[in-house]
OpenMM code with the backbone's topology and positions (N, CA, C; nanometers):
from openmm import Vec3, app, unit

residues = "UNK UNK UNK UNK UNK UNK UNK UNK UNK UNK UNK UNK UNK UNK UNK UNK UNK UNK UNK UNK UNK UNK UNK UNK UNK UNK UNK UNK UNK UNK UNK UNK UNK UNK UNK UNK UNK UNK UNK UNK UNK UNK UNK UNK UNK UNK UNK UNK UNK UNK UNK UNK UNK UNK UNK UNK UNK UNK UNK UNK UNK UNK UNK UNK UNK UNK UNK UNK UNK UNK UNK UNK UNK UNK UNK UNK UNK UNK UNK UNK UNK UNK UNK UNK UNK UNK UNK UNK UNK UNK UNK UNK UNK UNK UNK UNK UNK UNK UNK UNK UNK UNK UNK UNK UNK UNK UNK UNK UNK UNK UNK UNK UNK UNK UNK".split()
positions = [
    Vec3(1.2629, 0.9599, -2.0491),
    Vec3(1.3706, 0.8730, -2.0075),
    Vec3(1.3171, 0.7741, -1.9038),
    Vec3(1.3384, 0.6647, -1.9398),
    Vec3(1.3158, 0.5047, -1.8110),
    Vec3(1.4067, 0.5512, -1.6843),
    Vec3(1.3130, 0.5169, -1.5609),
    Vec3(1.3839, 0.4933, -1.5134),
    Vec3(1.4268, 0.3508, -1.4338),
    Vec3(1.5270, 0.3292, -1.3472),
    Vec3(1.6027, 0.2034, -1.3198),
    Vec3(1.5105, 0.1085, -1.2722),
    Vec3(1.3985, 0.1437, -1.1794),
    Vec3(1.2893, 0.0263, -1.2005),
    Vec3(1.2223, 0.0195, -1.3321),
    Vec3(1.2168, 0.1221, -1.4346),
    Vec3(1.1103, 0.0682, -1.5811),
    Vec3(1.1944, -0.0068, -1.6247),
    Vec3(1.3372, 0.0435, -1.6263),
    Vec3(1.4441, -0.0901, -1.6898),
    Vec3(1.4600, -0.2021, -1.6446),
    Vec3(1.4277, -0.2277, -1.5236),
    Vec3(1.4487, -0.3294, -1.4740),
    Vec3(1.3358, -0.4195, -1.5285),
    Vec3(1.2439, -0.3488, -1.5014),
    Vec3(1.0755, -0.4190, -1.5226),
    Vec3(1.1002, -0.4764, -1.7175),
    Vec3(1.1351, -0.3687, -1.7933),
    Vec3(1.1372, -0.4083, -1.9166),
    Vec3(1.2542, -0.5488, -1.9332),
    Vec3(1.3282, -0.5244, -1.8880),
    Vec3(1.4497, -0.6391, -1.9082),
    Vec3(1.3930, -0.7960, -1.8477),
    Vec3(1.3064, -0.7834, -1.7473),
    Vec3(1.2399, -0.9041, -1.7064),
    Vec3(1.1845, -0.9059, -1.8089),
    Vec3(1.0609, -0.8406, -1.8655),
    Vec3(1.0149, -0.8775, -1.9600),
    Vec3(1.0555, -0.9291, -2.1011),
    Vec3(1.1641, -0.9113, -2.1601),
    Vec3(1.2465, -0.9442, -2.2591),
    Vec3(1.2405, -1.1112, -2.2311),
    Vec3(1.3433, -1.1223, -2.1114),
    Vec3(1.3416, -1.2478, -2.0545),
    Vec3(1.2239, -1.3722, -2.0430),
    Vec3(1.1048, -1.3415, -2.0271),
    Vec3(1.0447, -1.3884, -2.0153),
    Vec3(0.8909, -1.3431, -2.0553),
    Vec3(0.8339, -1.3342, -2.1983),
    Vec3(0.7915, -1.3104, -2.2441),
    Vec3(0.6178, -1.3753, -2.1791),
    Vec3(0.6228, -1.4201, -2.0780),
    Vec3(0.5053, -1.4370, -2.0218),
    Vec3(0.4657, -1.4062, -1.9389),
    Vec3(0.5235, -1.3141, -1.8705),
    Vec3(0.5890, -1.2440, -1.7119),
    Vec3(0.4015, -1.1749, -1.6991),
    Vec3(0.4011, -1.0911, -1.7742),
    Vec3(0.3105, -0.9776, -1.7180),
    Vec3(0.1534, -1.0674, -1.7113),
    Vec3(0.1515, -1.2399, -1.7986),
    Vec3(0.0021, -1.2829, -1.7484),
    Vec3(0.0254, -1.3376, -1.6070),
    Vec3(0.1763, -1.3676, -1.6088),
    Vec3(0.2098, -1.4465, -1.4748),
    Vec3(0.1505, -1.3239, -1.3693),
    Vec3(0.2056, -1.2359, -1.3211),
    Vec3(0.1799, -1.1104, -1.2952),
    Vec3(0.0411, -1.1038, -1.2426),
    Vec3(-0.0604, -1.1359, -1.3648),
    Vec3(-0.1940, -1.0784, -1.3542),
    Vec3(-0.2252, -1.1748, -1.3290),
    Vec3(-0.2016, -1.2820, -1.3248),
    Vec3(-0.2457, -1.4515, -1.2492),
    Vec3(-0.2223, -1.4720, -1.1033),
    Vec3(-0.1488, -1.3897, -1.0580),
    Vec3(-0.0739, -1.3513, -0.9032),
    Vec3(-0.1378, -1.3022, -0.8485),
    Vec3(-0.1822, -1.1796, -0.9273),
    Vec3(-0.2096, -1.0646, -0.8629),
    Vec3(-0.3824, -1.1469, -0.8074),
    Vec3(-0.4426, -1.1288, -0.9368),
    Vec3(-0.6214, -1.1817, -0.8612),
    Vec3(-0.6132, -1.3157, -0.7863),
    Vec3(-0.4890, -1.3961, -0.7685),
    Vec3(-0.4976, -1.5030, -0.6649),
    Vec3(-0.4966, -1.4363, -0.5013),
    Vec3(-0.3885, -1.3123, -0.5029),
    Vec3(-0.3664, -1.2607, -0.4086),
    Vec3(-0.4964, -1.2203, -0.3780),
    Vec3(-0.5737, -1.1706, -0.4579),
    Vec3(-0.6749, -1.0646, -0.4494),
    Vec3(-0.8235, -1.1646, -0.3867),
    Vec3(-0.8146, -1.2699, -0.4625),
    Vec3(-0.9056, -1.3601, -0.3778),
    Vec3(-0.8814, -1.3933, -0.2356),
    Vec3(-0.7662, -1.3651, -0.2095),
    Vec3(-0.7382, -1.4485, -0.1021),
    Vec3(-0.7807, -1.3270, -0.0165),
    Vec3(-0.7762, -1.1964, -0.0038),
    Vec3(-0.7769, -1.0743, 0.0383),
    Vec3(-0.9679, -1.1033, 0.0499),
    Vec3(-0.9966, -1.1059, -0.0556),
    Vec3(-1.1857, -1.1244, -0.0151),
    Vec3(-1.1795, -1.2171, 0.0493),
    Vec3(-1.1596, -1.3104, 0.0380),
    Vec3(-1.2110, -1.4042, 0.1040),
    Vec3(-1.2225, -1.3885, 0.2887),
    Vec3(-1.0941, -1.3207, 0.2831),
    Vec3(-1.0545, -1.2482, 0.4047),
    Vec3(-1.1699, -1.1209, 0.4845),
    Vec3(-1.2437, -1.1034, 0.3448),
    Vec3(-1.3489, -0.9850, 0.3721),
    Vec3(-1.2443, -0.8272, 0.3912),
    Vec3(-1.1237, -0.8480, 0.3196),
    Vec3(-1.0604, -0.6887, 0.3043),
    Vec3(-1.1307, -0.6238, 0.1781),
    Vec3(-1.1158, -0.5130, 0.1940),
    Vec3(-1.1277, -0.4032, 0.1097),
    Vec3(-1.1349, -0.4255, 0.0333),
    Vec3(-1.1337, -0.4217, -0.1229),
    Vec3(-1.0347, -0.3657, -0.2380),
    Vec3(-1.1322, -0.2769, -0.3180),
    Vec3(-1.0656, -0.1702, -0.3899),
    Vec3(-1.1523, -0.0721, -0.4643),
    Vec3(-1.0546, -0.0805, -0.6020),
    Vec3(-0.9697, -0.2254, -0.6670),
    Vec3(-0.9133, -0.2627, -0.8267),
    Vec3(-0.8434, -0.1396, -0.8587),
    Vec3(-0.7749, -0.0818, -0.7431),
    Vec3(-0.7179, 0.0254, -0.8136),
    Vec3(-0.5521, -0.0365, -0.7433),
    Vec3(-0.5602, -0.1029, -0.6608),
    Vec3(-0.4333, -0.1764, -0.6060),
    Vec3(-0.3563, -0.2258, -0.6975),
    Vec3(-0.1792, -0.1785, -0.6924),
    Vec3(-0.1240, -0.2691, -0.7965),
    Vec3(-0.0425, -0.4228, -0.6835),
    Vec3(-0.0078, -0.4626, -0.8151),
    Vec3(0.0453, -0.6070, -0.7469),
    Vec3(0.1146, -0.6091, -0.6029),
    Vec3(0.2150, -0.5113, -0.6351),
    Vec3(0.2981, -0.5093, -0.5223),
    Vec3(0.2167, -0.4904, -0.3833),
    Vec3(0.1237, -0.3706, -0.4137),
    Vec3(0.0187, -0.3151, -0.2806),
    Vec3(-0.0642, -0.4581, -0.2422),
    Vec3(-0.0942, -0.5352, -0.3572),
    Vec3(-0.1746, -0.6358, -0.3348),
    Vec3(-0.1096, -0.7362, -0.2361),
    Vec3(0.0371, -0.7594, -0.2578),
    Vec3(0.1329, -0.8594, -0.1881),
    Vec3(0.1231, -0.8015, -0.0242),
    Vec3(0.1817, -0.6973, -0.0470),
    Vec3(0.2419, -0.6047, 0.1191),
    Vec3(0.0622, -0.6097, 0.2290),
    Vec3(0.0021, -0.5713, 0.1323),
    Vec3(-0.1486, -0.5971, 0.1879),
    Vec3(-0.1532, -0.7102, 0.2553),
    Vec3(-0.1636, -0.8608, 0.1886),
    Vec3(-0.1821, -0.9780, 0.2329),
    Vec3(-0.0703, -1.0036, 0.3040),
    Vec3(0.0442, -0.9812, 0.3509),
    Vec3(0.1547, -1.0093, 0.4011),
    Vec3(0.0659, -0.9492, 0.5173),
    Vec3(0.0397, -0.8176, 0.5501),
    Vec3(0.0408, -0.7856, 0.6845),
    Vec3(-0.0860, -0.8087, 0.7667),
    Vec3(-0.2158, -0.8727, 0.6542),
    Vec3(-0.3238, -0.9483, 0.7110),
    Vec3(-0.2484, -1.0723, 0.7277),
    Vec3(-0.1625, -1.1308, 0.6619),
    Vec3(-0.1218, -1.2738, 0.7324),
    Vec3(-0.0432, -1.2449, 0.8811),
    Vec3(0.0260, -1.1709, 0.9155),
    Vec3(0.0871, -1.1053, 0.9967),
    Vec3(-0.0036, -1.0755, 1.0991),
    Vec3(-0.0806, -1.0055, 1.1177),
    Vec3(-0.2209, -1.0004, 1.1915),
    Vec3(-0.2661, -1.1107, 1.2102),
    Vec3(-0.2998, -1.2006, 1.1142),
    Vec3(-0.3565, -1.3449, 1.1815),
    Vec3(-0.2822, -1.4299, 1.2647),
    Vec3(-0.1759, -1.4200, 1.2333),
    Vec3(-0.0384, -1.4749, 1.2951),
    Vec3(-0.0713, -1.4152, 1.4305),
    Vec3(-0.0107, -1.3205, 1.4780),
    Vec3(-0.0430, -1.2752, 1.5936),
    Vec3(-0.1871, -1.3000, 1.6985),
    Vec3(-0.2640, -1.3292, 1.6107),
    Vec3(-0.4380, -1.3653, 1.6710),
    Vec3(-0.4014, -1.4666, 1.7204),
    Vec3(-0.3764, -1.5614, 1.6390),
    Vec3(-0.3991, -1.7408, 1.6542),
    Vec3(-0.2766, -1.7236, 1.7702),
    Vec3(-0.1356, -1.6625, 1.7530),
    Vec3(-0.0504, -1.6833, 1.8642),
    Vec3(-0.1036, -1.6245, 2.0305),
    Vec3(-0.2389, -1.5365, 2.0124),
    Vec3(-0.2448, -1.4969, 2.1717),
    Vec3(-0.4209, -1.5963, 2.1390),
    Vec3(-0.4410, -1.7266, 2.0742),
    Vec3(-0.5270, -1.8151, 2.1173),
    Vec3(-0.6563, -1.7642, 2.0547),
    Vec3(-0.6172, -1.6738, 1.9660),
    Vec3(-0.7805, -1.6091, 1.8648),
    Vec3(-0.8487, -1.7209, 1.7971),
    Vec3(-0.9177, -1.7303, 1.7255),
    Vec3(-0.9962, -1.7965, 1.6378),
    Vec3(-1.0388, -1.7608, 1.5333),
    Vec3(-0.9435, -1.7385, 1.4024),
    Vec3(-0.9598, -1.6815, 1.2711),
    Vec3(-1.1208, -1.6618, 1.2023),
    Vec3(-1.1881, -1.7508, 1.2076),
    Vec3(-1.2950, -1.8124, 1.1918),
    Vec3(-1.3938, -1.7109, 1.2790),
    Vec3(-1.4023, -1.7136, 1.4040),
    Vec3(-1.5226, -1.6390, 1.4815),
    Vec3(-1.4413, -1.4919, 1.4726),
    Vec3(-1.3479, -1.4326, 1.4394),
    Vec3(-1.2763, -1.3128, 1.4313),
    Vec3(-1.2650, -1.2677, 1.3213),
    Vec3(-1.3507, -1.2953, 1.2059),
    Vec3(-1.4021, -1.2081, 1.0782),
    Vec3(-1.4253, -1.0402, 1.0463),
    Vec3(-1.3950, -0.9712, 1.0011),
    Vec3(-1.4576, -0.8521, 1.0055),
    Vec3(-1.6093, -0.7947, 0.9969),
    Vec3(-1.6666, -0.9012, 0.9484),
    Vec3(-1.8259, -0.8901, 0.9567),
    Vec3(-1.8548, -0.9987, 1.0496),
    Vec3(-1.7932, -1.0539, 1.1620),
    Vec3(-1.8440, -1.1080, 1.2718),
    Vec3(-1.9240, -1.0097, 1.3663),
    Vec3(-2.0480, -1.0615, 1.4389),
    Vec3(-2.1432, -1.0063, 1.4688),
    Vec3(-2.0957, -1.0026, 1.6293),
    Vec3(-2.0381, -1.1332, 1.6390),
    Vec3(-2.0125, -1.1188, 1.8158),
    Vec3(-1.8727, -1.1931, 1.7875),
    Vec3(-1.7676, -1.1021, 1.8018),
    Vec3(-1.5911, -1.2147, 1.8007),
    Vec3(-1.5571, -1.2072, 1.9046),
    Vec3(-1.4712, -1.2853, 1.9459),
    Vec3(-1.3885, -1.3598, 2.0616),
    Vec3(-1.3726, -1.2123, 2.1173),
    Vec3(-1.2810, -1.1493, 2.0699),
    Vec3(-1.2337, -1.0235, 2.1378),
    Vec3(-1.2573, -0.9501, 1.9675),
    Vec3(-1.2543, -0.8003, 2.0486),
    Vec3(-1.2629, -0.7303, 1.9217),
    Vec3(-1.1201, -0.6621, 1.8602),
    Vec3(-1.0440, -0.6469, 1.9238),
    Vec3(-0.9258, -0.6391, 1.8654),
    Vec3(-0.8087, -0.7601, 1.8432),
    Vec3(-0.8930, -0.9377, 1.8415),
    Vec3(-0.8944, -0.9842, 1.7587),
    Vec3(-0.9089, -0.9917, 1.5857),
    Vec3(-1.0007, -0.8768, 1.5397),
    Vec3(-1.0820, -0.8462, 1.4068),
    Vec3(-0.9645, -0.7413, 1.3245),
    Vec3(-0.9361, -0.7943, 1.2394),
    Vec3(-0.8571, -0.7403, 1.1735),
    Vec3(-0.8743, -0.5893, 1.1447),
    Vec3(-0.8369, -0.4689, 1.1450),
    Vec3(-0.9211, -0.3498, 1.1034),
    Vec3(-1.0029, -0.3180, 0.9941),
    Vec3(-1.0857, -0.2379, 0.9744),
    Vec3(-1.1238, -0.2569, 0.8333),
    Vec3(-1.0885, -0.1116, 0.8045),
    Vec3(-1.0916, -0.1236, 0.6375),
    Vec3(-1.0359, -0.0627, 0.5156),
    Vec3(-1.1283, 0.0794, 0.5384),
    Vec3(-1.1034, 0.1953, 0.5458),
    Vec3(-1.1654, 0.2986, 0.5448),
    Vec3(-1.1773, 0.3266, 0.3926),
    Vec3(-1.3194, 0.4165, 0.3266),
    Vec3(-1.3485, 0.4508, 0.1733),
    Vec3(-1.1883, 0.5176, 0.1595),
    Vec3(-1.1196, 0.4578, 0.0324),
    Vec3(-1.0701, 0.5833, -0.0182),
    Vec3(-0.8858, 0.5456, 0.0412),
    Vec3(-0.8931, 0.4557, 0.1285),
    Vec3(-0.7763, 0.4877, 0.2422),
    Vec3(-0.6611, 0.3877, 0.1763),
    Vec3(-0.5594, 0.4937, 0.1219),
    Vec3(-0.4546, 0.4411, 0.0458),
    Vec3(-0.4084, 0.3245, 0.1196),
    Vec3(-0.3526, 0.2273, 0.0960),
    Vec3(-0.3157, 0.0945, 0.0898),
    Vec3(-0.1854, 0.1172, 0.1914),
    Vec3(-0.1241, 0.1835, 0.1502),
    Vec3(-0.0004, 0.2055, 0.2429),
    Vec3(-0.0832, 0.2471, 0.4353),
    Vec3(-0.1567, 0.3528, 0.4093),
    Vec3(-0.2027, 0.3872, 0.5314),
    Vec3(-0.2664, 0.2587, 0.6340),
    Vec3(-0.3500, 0.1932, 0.5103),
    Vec3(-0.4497, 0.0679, 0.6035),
    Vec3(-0.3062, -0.0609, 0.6339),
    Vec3(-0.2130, -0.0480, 0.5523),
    Vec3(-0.0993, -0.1953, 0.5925),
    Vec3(-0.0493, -0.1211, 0.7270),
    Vec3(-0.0394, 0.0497, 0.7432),
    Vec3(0.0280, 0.0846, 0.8952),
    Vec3(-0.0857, 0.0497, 1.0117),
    Vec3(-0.2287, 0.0663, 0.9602),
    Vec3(-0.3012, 0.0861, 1.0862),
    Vec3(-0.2726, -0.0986, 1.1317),
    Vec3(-0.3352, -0.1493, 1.0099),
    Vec3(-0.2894, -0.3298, 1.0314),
    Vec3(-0.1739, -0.3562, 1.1609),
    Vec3(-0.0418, -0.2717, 1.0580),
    Vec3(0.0813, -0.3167, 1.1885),
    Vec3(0.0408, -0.2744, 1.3095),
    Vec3(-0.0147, -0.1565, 1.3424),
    Vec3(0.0041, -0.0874, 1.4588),
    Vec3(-0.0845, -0.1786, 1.5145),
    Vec3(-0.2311, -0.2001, 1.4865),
    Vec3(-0.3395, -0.2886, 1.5700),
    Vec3(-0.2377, -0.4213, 1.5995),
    Vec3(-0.1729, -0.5037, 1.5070),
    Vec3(-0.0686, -0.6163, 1.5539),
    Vec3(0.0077, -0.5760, 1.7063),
    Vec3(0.0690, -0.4775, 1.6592),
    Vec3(0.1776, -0.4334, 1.7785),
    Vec3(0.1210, -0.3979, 1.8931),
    Vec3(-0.0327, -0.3298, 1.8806),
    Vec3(-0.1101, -0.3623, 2.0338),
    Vec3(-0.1407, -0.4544, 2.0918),
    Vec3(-0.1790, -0.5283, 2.0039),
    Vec3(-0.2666, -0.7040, 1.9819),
    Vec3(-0.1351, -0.7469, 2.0973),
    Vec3(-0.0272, -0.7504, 2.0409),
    Vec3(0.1067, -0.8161, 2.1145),
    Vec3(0.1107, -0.7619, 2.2565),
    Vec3(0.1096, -0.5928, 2.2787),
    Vec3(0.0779, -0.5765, 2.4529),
    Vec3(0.0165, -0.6150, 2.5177),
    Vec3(-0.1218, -0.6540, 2.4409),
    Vec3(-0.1784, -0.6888, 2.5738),
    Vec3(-0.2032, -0.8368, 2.6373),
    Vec3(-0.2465, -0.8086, 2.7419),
    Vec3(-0.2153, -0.9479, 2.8270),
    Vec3(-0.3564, -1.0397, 2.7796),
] * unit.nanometer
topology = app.Topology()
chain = topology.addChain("A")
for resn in residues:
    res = topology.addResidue(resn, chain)
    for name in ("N", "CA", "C"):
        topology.addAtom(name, app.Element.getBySymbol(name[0]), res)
């Protein structure tokens, strides 16, 4: 038996019979944008994880540039950055997607205490 998200998901699809390349055209745009960023990915991420992911690295950058960071010298493979909890966290082997978008928020929500 479907349930109310497979129905939902199938009924878009009815609708719009091009949905799922749209989908997969989204998804590896997101996904570039995530490397480029120098995050993680181990292609096991679905779309949605892929979105909430880049939402809360944009969210993190947001917060950098607002306490005067420099996106640019604050890379994750930067050798010497502005500050280091400027640097976005990085992705532990293995570390479900949900876990690394909390550590993300939480490093944000420190980022914001301090002076």
């Amino acid at each position: 038996m479907a349930t109310s998200r497979e129905s939902a998901d199938q009924a878009q699809n009815d609708l719009n019979p091009h949905r799922a390349e749209e989908l997969e055209r989204a998804a590896a745009h997101t996904t570039d944008m995530l490397r480029q960023r120098e995050i993680a990915l181990d292609g096991r991420e679905t779309p949605a994880e892929l979105d909430d992911l880049l939402t809360a690295v944009q969210r993190f950058e947001q917060a950098v540039e607002a306490r005067g960071g420099d996106l640019f010298v604050n890379m994750p493979d930067s050798t010497d950055p502005q500050r280091r909890e400027f640097v976005v966290p990085s992705r532990g082997e293995g570390e479900p997607v949900g876990r690394y978008i909390a550590r993300i928020q939480q490093a944000m929500v420190e980022l914001s205490h301090r002076e």
